[in-house]
C-alpha positions as CSV (number, residue, x, y, z in Angstrom):
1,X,72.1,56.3,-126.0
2,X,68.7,55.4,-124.9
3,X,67.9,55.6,-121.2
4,X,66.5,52.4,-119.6
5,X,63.3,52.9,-118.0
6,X,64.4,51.9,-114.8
7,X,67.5,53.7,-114.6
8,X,67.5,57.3,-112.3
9,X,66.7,60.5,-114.5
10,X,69.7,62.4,-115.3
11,X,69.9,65.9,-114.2
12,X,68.7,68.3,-116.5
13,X,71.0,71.0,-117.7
14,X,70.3,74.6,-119.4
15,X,69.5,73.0,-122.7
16,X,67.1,70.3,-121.2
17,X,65.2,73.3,-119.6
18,X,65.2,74.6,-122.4
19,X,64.0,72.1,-124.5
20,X,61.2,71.2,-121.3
21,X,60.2,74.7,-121.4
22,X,59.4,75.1,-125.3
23,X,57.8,72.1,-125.5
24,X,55.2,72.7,-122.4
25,X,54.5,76.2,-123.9
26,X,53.7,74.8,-127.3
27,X,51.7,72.2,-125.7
28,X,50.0,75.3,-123.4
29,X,49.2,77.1,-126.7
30,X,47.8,74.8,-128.6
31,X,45.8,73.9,-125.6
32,X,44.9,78.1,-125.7
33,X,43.9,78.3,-129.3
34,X,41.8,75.3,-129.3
35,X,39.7,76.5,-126.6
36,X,39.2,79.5,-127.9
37,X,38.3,78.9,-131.5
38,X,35.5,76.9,-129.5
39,X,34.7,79.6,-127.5
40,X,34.2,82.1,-130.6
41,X,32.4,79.2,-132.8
42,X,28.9,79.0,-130.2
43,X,27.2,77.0,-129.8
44,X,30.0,74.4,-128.4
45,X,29.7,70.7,-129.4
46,X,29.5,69.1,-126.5
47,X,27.7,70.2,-123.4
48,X,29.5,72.7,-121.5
49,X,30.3,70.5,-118.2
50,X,32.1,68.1,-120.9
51,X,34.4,71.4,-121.9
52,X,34.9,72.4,-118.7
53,X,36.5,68.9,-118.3
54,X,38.5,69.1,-121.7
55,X,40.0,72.4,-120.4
56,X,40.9,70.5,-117.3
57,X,42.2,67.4,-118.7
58,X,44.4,69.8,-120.9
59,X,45.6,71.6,-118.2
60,X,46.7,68.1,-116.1
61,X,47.8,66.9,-119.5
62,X,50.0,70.3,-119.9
63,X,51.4,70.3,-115.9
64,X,52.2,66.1,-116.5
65,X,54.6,66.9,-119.1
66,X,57.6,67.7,-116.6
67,X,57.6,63.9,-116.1
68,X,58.1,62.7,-119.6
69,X,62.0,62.7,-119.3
70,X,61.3,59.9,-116.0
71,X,58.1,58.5,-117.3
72,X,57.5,58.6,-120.9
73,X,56.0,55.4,-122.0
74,X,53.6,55.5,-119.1
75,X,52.5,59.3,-119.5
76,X,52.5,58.7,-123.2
77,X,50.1,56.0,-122.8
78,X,47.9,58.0,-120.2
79,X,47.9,60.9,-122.6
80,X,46.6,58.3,-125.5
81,X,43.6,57.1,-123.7
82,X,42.7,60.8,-122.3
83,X,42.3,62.0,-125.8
84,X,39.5,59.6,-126.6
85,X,37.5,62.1,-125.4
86,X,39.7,65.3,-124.8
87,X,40.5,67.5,-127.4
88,X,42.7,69.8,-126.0
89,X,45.0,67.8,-124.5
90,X,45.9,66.4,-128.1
91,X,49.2,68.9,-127.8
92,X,50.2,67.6,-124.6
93,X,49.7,63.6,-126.0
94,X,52.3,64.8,-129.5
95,X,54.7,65.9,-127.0
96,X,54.3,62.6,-125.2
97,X,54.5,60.2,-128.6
98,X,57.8,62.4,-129.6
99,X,59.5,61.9,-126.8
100,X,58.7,58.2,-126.3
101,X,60.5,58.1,-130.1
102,X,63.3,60.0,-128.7
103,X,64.2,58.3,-125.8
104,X,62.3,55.0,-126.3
105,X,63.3,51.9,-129.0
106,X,61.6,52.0,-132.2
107,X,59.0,48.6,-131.0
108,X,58.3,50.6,-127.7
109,X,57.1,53.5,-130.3
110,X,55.5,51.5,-132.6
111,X,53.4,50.4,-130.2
112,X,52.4,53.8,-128.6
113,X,51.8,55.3,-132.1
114,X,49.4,52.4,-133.0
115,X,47.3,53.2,-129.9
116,X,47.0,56.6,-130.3
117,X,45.8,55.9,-133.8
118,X,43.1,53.5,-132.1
119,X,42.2,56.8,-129.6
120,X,42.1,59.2,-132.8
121,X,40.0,56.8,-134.1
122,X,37.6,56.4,-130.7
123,X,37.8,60.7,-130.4
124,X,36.2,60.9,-134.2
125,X,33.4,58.3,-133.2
126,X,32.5,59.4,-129.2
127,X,33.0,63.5,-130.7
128,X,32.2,63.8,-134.0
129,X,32.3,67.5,-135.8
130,X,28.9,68.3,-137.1
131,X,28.4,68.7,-140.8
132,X,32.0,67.2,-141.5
133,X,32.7,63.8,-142.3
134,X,34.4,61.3,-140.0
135,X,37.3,60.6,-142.2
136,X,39.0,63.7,-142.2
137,X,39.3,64.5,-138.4
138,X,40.7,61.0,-138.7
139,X,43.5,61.7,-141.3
140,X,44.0,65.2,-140.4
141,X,45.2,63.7,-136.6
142,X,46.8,60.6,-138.0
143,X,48.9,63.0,-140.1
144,X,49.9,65.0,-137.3
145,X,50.9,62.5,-134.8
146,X,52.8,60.3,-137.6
147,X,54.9,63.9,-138.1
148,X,55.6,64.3,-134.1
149,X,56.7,60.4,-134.1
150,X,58.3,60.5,-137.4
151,X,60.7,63.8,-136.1
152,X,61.1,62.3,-133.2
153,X,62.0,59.0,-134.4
154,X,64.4,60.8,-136.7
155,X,66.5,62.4,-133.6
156,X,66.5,59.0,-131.8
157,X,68.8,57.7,-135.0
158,X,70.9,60.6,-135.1
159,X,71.7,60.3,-131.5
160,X,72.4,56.9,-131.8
161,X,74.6,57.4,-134.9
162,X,76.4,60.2,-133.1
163,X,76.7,57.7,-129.9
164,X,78.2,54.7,-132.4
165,X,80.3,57.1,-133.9
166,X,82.1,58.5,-130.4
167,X,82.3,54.9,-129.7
168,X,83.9,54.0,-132.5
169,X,86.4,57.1,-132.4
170,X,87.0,56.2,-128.6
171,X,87.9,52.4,-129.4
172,X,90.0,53.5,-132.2
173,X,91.8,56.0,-130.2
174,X,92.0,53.1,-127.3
175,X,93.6,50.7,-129.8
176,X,95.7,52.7,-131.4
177,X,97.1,53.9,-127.9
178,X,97.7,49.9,-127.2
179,X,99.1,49.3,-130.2
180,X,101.7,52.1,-129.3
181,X,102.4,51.0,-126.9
182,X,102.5,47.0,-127.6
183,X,104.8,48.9,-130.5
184,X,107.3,50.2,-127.8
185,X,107.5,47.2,-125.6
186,X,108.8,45.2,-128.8
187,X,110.8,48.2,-129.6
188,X,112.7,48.0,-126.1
189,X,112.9,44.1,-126.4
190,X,114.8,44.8,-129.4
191,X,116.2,47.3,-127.8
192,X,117.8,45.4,-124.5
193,X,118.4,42.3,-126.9
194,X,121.0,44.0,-128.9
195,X,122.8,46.0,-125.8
196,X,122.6,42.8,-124.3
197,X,124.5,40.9,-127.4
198,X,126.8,43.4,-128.7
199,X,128.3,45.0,-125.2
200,X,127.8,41.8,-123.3
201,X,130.2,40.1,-125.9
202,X,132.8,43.1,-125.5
203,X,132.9,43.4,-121.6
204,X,133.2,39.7,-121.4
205,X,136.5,40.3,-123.1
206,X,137.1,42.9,-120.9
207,X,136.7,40.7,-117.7
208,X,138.6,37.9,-118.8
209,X,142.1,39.8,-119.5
210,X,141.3,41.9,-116.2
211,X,140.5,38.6,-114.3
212,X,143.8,37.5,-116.1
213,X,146.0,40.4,-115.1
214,X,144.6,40.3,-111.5
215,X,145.4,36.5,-111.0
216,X,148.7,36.2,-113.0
217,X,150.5,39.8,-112.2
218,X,153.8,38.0,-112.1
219,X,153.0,37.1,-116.1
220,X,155.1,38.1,-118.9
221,X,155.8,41.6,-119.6
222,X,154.8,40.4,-123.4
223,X,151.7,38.9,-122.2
224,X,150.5,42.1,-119.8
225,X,151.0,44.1,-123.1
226,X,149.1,41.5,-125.4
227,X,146.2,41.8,-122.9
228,X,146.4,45.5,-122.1
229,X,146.1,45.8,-125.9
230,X,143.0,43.5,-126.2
231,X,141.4,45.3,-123.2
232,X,141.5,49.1,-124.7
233,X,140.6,47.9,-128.0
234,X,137.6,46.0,-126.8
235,X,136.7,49.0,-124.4
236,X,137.0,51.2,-127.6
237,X,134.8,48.7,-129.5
238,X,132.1,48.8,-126.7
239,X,131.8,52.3,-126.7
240,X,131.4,52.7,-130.3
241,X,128.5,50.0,-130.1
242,X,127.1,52.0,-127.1
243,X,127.2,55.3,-129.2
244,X,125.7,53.3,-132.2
245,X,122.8,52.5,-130.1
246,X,122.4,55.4,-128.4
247,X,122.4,57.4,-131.8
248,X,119.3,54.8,-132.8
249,X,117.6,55.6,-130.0
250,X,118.0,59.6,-130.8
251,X,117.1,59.4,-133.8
252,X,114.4,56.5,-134.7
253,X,114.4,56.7,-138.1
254,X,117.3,54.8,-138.6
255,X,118.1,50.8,-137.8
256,X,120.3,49.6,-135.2
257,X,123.3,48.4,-136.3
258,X,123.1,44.4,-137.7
259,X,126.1,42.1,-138.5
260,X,125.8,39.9,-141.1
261,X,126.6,36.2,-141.5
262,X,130.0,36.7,-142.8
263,X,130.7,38.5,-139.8
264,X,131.2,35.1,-138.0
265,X,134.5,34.2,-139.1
266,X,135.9,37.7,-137.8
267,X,134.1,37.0,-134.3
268,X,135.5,33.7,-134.3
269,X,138.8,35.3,-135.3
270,X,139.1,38.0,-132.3
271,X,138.0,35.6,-129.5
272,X,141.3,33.5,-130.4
273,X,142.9,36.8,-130.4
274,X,141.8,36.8,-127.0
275,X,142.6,33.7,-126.3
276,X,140.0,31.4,-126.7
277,X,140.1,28.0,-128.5
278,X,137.5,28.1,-131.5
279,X,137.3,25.6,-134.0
280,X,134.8,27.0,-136.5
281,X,133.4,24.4,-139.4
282,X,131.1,25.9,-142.1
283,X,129.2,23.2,-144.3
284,X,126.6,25.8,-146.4
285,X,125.4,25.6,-149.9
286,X,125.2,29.1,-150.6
287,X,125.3,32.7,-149.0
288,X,123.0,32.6,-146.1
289,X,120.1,35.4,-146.0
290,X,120.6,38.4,-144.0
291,X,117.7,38.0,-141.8
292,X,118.9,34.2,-140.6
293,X,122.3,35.3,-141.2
294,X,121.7,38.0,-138.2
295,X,119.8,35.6,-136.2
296,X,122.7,32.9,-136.6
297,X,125.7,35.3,-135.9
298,X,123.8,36.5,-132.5
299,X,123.5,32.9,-131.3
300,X,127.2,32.3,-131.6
301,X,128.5,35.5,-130.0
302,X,126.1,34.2,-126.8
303,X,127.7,31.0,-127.0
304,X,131.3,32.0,-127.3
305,X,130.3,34.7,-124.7
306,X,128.9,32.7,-121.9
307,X,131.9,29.9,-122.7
308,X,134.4,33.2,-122.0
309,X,132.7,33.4,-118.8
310,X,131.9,30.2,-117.8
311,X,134.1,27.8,-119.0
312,X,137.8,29.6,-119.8
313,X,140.4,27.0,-121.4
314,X,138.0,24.9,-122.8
315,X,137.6,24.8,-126.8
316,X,134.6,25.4,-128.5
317,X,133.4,24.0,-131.1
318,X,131.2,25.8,-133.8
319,X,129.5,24.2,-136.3
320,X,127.4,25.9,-139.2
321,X,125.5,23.5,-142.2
322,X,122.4,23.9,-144.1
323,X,121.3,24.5,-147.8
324,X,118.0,26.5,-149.1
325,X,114.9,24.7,-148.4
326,X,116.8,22.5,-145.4
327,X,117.3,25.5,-143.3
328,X,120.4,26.3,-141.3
329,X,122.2,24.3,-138.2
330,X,123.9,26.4,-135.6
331,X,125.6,24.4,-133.3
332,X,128.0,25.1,-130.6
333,X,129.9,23.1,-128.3
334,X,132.5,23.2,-125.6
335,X,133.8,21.3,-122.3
336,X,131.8,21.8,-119.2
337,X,134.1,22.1,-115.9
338,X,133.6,19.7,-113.3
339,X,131.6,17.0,-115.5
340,X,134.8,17.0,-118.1
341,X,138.5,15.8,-116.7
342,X,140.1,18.8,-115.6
343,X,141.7,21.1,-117.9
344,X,145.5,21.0,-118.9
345,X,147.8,23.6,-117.5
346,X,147.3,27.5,-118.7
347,X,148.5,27.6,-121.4
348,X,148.8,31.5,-122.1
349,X,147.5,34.2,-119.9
350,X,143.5,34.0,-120.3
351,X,143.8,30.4,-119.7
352,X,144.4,31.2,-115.8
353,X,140.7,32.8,-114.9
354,X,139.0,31.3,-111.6
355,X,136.4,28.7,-112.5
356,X,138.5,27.2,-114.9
357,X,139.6,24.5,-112.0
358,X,136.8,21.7,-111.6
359,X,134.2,23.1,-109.1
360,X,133.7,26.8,-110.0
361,X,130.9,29.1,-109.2
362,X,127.8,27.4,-108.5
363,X,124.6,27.8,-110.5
364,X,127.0,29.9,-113.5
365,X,125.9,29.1,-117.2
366,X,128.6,26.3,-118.7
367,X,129.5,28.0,-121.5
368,X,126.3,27.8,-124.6
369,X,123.8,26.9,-121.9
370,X,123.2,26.7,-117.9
371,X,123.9,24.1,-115.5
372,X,120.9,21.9,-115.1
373,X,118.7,23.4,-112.1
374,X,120.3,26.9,-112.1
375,X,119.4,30.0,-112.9
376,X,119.5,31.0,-116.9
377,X,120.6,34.2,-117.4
378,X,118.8,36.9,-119.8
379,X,121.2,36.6,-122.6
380,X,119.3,33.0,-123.3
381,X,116.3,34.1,-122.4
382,X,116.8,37.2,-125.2
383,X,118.1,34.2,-127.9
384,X,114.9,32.1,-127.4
385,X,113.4,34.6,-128.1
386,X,115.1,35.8,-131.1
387,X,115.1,32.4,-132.6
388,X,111.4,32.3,-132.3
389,X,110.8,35.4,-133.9
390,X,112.9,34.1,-137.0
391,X,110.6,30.9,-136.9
392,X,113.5,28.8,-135.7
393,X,114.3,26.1,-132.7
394,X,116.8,26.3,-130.1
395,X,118.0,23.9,-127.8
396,X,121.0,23.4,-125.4
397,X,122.4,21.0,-122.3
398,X,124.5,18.6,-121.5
399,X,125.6,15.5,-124.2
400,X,126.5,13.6,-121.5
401,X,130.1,13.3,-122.9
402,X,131.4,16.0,-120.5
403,X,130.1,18.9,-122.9
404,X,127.0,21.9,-123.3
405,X,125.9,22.2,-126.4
406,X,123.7,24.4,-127.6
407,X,122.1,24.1,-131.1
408,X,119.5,26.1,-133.3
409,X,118.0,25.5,-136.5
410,X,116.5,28.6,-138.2
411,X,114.6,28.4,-141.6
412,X,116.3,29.1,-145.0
413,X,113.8,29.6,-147.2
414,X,115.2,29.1,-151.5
């Protein structure tokens, strides 16, 4: 990149002394073999006080040099006008117009080289060679100071092509490192989602025979067994899921395990096997797609999951309609305790969990949704969010008819 001109002076390392010291000595030698080819050619063309000058002039010119890394423009521009009249520090003044190229925009060099043109021109007319014509001085230095700008005009695009290029790499390496990462975040969402649906489902069966057993230990021999049952093959279930996801997350390649519309009935099926009271109604056209068929079999396991934990006796009432192009209606219902009359007697074992009496656990989700003012847990929070990413809506609370419902409409496209 191009330094500023007000900006400190870097510190030079090996290969900028180098580069410094090659350049003064080829300034210093030209400088040497000029003088000399005057000093064999007698008689000199000028008077002698006015070489004695030249030799100093190209000696200042020479020692100045170590400033044109802090000072280029303005020792370039000193080195123009002293050549007017000083030949030999002409090699001191090309080092000066390539470095201004180097490290100086392309307009800042412009405007150097057209000056010194104007002082090669000035030099031919104040010191003209005798028996040669003016032209050729003229052309001869024109050349040679449009080959030091040119060269060094040339590095000062192939620094800043090697600059744009290391930026480029750098940003692309910083964006592919964000999209990583943005790539894992979603991953983990995913991720947390699906523990959260398919175990959370599983030990909410768990917890409600337990519950049941702990509450009612005088129950039924039959009954103890019936839940005991329901409770080793749901902790069996969970820990195949858990392996399932935990082989994903081993190997990558692979998909997480994904149920499928169809799927419903059977979930519908082994929460009345545990003792819940599901009325499931199905108005559909056709086969729903796999994509919203996933999406709609998630939002009724965290219905009939938070109505396990919240709201125990109470039916729910599932409702699935829609048709290609309409889109699909996911709607789930159930009593809310405390805003319904209380519930009947237990009627089997699971019906005898606390917070099924009117006034249970404060701030607790109501089955499909949460009370108003409390807390939502993450399982909501994890199906907003899935409904949004299928394009869908989701809404729940109270009908005021003493239930929560909780409905979702997800797009079916034909």
């Amino acid at each position: 990149m191009d330094a500023s001109p007000t900006a400190p002076a870097a510190r030079r390392g090996l290969r900028d002394w180098f580069v410094d010291t090659g350049l003064f000595l080829l300034a210093v030698l030209y400088g040497v073999v000029m003088s000399g080819m005057r000093l064999d050619s007698p008689p000199l063309p000028v008077p002698l006080w006015l070489f004695n000058v030249d030799q100093l002039t190209g000696v200042l010119g020479c020692a100045a040099l170590w400033l044109r890394r802090r000072r280029p423009v303005e020792l370039a521009v000193a080195l123009v006008v002293l050549s007017t009249f000083s030949e030999l520090v002409a090699g001191a003044m090309l080092v000066a117009l390539f470095t201004v190229a180097v490290h100086r925009p392309p307009r800042t060099t412009t405007a150097v080289f057209g000056l010194s043109l104007l002082a090669a021109l000035g030099y031919v007319v104040l010191r003209p060679e005798p028996d040669t014509s003016r032209m050729l001085p003229w052309l001869l230095g024109v050349t040679i100071q449009g080959a030091a700008v040119g060269w060094g005009l040339f590095v000062h695009h192939r620094r800043r092509l090697t600059a744009s290029l290391r930026d480029r790499a750098a940003r692309a390496e910083t964006e592919a490192r964000l999209r990583a990462e943005q790539a894992q975040h979603l991953a983990r969402e995913a991720i947390a989602r699906e523990i959260h649906d398919v175990l959370g489902h599983r030990l909410s069966l768990l917890s409600v025979h337990a519950g049941a057993l702990e509450f009612h230990p005088d129950a039924p021999a039959e009954d103890i067994a019936r839940a005991a049952k329901v409770i080793r093959e749901s902790a069996h279930q969970a820990l195949q899921d858990l392996r399932e996801v935990i082989g994903v997350l081993r190997a990558p390649v692979g998909e997480l395990p994904q149920p499928a519309f169809a799927d419903i009935r059977e979930l519908a099926a082994e929460s009345g096997r545990a003792g819940m009271r599901v009325d499931l109604c199905e108005e559909l056209a056709s086969a729903v797609p796999d994509s919203t068929g996933r999406t709609a079999y998630r939002i009724v396991q965290e219905a009939l999951t938070n109505a396990r934990k919240h709201a125990p006796g109470a039916e729910v009432r599932v409702r699935l309609a829609g048709a290609p192009g309409e889109g699909v209606t996911v709607e789930v219902r159930n009593a809310v305790p405390g805003l319904a009359d209380a519930p009947a007697a237990p009627r089997s074992l699971t019906d005898a969990l606390p917070g099924s009496q009117p006034g249970s656990q404060p701030g607790s989700l109501p089955g499909a949704g949460s009370v108003p003012g409390a807390r939502s847990g993450q399982g909501l929070v994890g199906l907003a969010e899935r409904v949004a990413l299928a394009g869908g809506r989701l809404e729940h609370g109270p009908t005021g008819a003493g239930d929560w419902r909780l409905s979702a409409w997800l797009p079916w496209t034909p």
